[in-house]
LOTI-263149 format. One record per residue (C-alpha): residue in three letters; x, y, z negated; residue number from 1. Coordinates in steps of 0.2 Angstrom, whole numbers, plus 5000, padded with zeros to 4 digits. Layout:
% residues N
ALA | X | Y | Z | NUM
...
This chain:
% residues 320
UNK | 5000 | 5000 | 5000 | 1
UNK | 5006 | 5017 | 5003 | 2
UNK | 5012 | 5028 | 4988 | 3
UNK | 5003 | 5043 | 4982 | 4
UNK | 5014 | 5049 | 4967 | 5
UNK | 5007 | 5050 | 4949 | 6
UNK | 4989 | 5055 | 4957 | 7
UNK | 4976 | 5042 | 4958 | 8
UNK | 4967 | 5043 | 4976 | 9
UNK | 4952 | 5048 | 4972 | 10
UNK | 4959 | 5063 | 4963 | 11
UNK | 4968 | 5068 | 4978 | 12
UNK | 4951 | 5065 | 4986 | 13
UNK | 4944 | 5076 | 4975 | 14
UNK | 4957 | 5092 | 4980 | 15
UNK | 4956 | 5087 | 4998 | 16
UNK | 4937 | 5090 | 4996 | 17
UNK | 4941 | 5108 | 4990 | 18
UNK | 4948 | 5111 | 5008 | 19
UNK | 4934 | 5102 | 5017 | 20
UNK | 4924 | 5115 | 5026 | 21
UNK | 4908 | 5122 | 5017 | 22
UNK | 4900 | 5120 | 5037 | 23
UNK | 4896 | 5102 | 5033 | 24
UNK | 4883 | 5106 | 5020 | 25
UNK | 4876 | 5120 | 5027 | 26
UNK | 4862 | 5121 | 5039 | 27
UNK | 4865 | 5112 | 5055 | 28
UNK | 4868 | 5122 | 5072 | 29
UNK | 4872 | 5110 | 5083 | 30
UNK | 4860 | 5117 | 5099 | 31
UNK | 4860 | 5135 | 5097 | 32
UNK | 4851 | 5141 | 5111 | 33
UNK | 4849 | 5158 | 5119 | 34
UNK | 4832 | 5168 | 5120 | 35
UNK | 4834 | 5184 | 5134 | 36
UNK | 4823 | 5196 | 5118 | 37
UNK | 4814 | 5208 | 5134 | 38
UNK | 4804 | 5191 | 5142 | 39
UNK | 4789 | 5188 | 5132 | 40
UNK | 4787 | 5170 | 5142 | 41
UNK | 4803 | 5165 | 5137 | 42
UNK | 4797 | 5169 | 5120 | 43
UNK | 4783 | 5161 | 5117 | 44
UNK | 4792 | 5142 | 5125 | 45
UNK | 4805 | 5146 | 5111 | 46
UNK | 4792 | 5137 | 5097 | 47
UNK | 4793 | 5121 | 5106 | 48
UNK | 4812 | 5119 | 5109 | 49
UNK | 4816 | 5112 | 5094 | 50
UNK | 4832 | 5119 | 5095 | 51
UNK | 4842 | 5120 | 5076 | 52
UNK | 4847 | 5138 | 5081 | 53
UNK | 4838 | 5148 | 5092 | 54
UNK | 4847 | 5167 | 5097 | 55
UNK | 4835 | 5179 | 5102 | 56
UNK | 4846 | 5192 | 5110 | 57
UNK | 4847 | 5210 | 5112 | 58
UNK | 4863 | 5210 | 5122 | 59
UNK | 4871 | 5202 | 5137 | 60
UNK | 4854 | 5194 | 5143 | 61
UNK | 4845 | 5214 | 5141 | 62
UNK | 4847 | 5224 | 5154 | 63
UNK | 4851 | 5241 | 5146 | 64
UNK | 4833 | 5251 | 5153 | 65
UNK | 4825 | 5236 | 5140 | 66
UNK | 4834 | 5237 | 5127 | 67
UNK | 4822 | 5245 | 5116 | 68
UNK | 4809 | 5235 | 5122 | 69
UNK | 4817 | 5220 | 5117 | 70
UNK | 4821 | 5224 | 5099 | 71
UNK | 4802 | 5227 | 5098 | 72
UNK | 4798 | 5212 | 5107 | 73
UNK | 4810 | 5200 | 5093 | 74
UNK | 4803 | 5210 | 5080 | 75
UNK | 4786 | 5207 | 5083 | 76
UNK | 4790 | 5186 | 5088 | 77
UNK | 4799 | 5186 | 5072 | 78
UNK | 4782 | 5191 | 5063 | 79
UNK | 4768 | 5183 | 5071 | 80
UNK | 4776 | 5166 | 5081 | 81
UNK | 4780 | 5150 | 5067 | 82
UNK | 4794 | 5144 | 5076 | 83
UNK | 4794 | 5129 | 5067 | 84
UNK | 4812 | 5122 | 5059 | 85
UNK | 4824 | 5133 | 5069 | 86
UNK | 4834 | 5143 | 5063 | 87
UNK | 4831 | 5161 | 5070 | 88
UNK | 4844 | 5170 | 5074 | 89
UNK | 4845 | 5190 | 5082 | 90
UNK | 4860 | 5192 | 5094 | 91
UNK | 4861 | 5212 | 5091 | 92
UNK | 4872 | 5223 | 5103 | 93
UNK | 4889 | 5226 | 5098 | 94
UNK | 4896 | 5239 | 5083 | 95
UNK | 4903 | 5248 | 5098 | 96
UNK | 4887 | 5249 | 5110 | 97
UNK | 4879 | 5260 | 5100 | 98
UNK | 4862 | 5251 | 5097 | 99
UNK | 4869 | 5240 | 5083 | 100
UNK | 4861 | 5253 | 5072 | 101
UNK | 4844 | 5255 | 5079 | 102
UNK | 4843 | 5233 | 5082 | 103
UNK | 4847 | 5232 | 5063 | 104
UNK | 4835 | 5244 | 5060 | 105
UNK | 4822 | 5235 | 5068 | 106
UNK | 4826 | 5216 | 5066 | 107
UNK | 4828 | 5218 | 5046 | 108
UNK | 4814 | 5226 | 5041 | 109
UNK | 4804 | 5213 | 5027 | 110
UNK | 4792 | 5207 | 5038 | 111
UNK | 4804 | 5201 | 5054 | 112
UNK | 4820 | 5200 | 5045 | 113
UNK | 4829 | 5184 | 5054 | 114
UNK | 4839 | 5171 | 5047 | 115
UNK | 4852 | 5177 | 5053 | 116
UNK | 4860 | 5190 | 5062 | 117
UNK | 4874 | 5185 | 5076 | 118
UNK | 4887 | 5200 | 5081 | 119
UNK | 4897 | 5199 | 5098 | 120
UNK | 4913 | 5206 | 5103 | 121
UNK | 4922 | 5206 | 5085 | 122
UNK | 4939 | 5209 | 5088 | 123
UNK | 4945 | 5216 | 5070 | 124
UNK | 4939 | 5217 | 5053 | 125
UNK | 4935 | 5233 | 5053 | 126
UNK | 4920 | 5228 | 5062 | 127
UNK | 4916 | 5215 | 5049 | 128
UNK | 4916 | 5230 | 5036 | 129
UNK | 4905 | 5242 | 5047 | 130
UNK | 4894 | 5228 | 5049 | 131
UNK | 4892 | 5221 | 5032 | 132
UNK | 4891 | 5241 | 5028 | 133
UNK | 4874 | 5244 | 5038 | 134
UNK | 4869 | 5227 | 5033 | 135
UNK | 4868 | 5230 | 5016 | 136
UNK | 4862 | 5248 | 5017 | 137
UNK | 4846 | 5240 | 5022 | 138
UNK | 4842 | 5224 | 5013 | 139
UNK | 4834 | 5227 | 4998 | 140
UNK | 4840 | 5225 | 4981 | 141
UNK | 4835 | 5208 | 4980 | 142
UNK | 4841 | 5200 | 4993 | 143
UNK | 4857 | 5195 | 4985 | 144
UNK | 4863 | 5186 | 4998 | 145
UNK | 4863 | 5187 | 5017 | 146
UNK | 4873 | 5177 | 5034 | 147
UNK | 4881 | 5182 | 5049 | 148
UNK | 4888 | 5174 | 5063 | 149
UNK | 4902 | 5182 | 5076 | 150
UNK | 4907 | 5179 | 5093 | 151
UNK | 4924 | 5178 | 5096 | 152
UNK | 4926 | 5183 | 5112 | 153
UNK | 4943 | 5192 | 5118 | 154
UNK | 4963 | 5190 | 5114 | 155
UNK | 4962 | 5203 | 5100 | 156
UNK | 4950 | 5193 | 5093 | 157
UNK | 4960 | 5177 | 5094 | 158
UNK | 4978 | 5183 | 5087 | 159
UNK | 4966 | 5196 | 5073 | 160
UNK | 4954 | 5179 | 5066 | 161
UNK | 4964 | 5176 | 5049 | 162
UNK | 4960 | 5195 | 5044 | 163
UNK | 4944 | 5195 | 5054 | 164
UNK | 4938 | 5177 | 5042 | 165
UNK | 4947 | 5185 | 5027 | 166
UNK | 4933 | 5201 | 5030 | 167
UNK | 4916 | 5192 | 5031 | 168
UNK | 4921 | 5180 | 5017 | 169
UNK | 4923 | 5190 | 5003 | 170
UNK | 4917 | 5186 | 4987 | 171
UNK | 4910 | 5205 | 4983 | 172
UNK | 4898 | 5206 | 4997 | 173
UNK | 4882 | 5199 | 5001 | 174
UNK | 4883 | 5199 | 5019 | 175
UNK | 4894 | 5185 | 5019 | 176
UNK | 4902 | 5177 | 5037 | 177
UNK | 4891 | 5159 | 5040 | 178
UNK | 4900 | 5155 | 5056 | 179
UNK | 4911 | 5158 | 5073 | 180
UNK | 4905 | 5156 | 5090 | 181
UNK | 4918 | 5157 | 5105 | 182
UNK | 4914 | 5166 | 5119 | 183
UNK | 4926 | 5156 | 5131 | 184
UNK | 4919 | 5166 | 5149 | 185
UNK | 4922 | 5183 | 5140 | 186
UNK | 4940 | 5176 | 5132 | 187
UNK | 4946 | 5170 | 5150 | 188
UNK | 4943 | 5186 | 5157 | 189
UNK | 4952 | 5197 | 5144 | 190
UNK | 4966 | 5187 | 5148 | 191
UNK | 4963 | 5190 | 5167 | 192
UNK | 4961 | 5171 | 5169 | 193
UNK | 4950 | 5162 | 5178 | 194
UNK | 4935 | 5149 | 5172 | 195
UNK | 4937 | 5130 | 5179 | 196
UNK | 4927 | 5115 | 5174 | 197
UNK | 4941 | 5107 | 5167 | 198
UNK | 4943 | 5123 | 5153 | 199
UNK | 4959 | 5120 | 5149 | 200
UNK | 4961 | 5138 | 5152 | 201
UNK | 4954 | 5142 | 5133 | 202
UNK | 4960 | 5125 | 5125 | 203
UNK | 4971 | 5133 | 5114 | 204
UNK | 4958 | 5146 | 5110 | 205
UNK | 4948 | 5132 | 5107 | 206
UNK | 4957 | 5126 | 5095 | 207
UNK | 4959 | 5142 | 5086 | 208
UNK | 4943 | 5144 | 5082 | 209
UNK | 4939 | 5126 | 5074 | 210
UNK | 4956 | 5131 | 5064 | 211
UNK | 4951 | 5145 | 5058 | 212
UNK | 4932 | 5141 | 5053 | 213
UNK | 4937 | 5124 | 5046 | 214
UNK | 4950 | 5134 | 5036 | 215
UNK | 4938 | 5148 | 5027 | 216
UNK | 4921 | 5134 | 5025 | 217
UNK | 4914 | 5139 | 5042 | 218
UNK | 4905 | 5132 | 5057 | 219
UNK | 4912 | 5132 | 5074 | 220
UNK | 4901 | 5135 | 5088 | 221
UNK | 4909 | 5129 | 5105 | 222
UNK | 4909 | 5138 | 5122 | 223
UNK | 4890 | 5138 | 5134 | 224
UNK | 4892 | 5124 | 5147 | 225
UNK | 4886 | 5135 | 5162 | 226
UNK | 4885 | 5122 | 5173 | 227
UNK | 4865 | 5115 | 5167 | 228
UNK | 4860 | 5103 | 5180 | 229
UNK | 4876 | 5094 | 5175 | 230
UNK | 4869 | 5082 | 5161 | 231
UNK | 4885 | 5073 | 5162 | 232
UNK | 4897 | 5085 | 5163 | 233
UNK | 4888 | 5093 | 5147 | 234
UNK | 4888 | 5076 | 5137 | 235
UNK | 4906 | 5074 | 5140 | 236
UNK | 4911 | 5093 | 5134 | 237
UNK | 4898 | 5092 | 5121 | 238
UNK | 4906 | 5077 | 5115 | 239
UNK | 4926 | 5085 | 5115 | 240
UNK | 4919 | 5098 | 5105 | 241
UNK | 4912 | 5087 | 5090 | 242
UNK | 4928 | 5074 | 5091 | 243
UNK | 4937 | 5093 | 5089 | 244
UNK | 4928 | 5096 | 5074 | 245
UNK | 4916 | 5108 | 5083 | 246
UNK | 4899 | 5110 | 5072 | 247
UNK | 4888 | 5116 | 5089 | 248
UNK | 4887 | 5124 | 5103 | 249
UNK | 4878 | 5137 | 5113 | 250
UNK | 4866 | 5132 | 5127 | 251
UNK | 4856 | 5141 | 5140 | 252
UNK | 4844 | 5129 | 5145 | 253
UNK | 4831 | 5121 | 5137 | 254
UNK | 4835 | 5104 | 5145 | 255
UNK | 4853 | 5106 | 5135 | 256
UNK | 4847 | 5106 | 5118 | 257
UNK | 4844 | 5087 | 5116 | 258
UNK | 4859 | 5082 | 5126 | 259
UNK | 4871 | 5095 | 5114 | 260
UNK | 4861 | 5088 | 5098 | 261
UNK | 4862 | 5070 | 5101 | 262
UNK | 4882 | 5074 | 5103 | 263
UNK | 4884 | 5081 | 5088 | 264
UNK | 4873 | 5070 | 5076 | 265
UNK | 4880 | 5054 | 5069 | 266
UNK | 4874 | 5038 | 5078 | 267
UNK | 4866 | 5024 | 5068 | 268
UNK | 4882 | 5013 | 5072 | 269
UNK | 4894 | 5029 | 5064 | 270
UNK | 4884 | 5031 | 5050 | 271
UNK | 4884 | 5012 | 5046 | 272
UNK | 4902 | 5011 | 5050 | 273
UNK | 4905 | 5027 | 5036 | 274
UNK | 4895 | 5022 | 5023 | 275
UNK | 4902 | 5003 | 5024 | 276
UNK | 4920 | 5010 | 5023 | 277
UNK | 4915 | 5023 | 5011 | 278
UNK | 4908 | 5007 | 4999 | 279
UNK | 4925 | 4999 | 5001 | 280
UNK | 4936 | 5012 | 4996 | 281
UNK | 4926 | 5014 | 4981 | 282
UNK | 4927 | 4996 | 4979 | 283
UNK | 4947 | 4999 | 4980 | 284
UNK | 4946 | 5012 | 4967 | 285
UNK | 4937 | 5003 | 4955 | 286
UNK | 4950 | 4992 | 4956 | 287
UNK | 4965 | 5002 | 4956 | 288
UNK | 4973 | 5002 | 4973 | 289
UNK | 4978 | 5016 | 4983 | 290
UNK | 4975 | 5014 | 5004 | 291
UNK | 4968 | 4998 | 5008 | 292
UNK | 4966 | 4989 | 5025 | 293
UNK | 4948 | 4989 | 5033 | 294
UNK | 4942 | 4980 | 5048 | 295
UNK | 4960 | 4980 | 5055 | 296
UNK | 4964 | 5000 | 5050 | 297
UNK | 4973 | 5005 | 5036 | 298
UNK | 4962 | 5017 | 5026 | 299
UNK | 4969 | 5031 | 5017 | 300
UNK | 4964 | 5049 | 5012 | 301
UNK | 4959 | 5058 | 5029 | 302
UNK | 4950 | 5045 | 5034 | 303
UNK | 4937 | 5041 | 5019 | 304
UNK | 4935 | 5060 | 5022 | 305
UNK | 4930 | 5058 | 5039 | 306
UNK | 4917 | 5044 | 5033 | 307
UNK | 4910 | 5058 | 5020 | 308
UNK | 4908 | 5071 | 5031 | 309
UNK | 4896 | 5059 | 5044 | 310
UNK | 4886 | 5055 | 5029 | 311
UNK | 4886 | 5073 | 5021 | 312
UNK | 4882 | 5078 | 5040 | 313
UNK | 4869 | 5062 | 5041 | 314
UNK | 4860 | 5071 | 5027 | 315
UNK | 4859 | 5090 | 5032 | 316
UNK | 4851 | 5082 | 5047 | 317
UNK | 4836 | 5073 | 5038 | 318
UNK | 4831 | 5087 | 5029 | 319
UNK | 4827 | 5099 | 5043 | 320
């Protein structure tokens, strides 16, 4: 058996969980799917989605003349429309637009106040502060606690995350950071790159952003799949996102959502598999031993980890 010092291994297990990202228990995102906030059609289909997440957006998807008439659109879906067990989400403009205020204004009044609120093109921390800022110079007192998602969207944004996480996690504020979502078409273009199928163009960007939400107890939305009437180009990215520790990811198309959920849920053979390796190692530990060998794989640490966070995953799932 391999050594683990004078800790026993379910102490060490005990740390590790200290450093396990807080994203497995929180709500799941795995489809978050986009809602263009000026079409009333596009609206009222949202109730029958079933997505976990669904964005109504006030930005990219607005053209500019209908802005204002989107705002006032969400606002009022957001009061009259049960949209069942998704999340809602309000994609508001950027801090830079100059309509952040007036969307804030609007979406967080008591009676359409989302879920959640999603900010594109952060770049900086200062950004984070304005935000949080306005936020909280709106919510009432007793909201005591309040989350935000970003999009990650740009180079700055890439080389800035540690401050940019370090911002919207801190302890004394109540608009606290719940997520990051990358923005891979926005990110290949600040670089002057070009988009491909293969995205190996925003692999390490990729990667940046699972490290960094995994690192400060975040979820990691991947990149949109613009390519929607390729299912199977959509299972298989879907897919590499979850084996890269990827929460979600953003879709566009209804006909995406069960494809990206069904990616990023445990199967019935996985969840088995974890809570049969899991019962082992507390088998092992009853006894004693350190790493054992299960079905042919030695089992240590990281990977009774991996078991927990199916399960833990396995049952965020069954109670939406």
């Amino acid at each position: 058996a391999r050594c683990f010092g004078p800790m026993s291994f379910s102490v060490r297990l005990s740390l590790a969980r200290r450093f396990c990202s807080e994203a497995l228990t929180a709500r799941p995102r795995r489809a978050v799917m986009y809602v263009p906030g000026s079409d009333q059609r596009k609206i009222d289909k949202a109730r029958t989605l079933q997505a976990d997440s669904l964005v109504f957006d006030c930005e990219d998807s607005v053209a500019y003349a209908k802005k204002k008439e989107a705002r006032r659109l969400i606002a009022r879906a957001l009061k009259q429309i049960n949209f069942g067990c998704s999340e809602r989400v309000v994609r508001i403009n950027s801090m830079e637009s100059g309509l952040a205020e007036d969307d804030l204004t609007e979406i967080l009044s008591p009676d359409s106040r989302p879920d959640a609120i999603l900010l594109p093109k952060v770049e900086t921390a200062e950004t984070i502060f304005t935000l949080q800022s306005k936020v909280e110079s709106i919510l009432p007192c007793d909201v005591t606690s309040y989350p935000f998602l970003i999009l990650v969207e740009s180079a700055k944004a890439m080389v800035n995350l540690k401050e940019i996480c370090e911002a919207g996690t801190r302890r004394e504020t109540k608009t606290r950071l719940s997520g990051l979502v990358f923005g891979a078409d926005d990110y290949a273009a600040s670089l002057g790159g070009v988009r491909t199928k293969a995205s190996q163009e925003v692999a390490c960007a990729r990667q940046l952003v699972v490290m960094h939400a995994k690192a400060y107890g975040l979820q990691a939305v991947d990149m949109v799949d613009i390519h929607y009437k390729d299912v199977e180009g959509l299972e298989t990215e879907a897919r590499e996102g979850a084996r890269m520790g990827f929460t979600g990811k953003q879709v566009i198309h209804p006909n995406q959502i069960a494809i990206v959920q069904a990616a990023f849920s445990p199967s019935k053979q996985q969840l088995e598999s974890a809570r049969n390796l899991i019962r082992a190692f507390e088998q092992h530990e009853s006894e004693g031993k350190g790493a054992f060998t299960y079905e042919g794989k030695m089992i240590d640490m990281p990977t009774v980890l991996q078991a927990k966070n199916l399960t833990r995953l396995a049952s965020a799932l069954a109670d939406l």
